[in-house]
N, C-alpha and C positions, 0 to 999 in steps of 0.2 A: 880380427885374429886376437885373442886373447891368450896372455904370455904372461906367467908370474905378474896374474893380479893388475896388470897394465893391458891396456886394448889399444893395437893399431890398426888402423884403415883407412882402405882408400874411397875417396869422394867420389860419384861419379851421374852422370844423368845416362838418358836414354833415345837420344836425340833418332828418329828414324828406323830404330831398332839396332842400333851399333851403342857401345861401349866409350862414354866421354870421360876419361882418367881424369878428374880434375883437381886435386890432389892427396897426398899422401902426407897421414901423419902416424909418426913414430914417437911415444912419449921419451922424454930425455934417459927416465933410467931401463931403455932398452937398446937406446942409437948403441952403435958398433957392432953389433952383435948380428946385421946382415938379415935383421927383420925386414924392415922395406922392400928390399933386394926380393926376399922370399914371399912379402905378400905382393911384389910386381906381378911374381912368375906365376903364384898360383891365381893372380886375374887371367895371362893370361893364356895357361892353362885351361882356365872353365870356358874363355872367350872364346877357343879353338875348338874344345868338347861343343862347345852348343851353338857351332854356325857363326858364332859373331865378329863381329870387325872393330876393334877400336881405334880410338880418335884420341891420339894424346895431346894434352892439354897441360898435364902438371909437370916441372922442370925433371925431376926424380923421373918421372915413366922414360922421359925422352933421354932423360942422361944414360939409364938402365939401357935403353934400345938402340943408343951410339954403341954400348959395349957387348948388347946383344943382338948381335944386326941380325940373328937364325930366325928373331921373334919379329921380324919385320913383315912375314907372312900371315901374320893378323893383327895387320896395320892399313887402316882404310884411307 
């Protein structure tokens, strides 16, 4: 995701055909601004659109899905 000139994203493999979050970077002059937060959701948005199941692994996907437990439905 590219934001004023800074790019964040998330790390991830493909282990078995599921979605490994491994983790998440936000360059410093975007943190606060709820980037992470919004590129969590739009993984895993695409994750639900195309079948998939992920496998959280980075502390940010897991901490995001204690406070989003609705998104626990595509969590394998």
């Amino acid at each position: 995701m590219d934001i004023d000139g800074h790019t964040a994203f998330i790390d991830y493999a493909e282990p078995d055909g599921d979605l490994a979050l491994l983790h998440t970077e936000v360059p410093e002059a975007l943190k606060g601004r709820g980037v992470a937060a919004g590129l969590v959701e739009r993984t895993l948005e695409y994750a639900e659109q195309h079948g998939r199941k992920i496998v959280p692994r980075c502390t940010y996907v897991i901490s995001f899905l204690k406070r989003h437990p609705e998104w626990n439905r595509v969590v394998k």
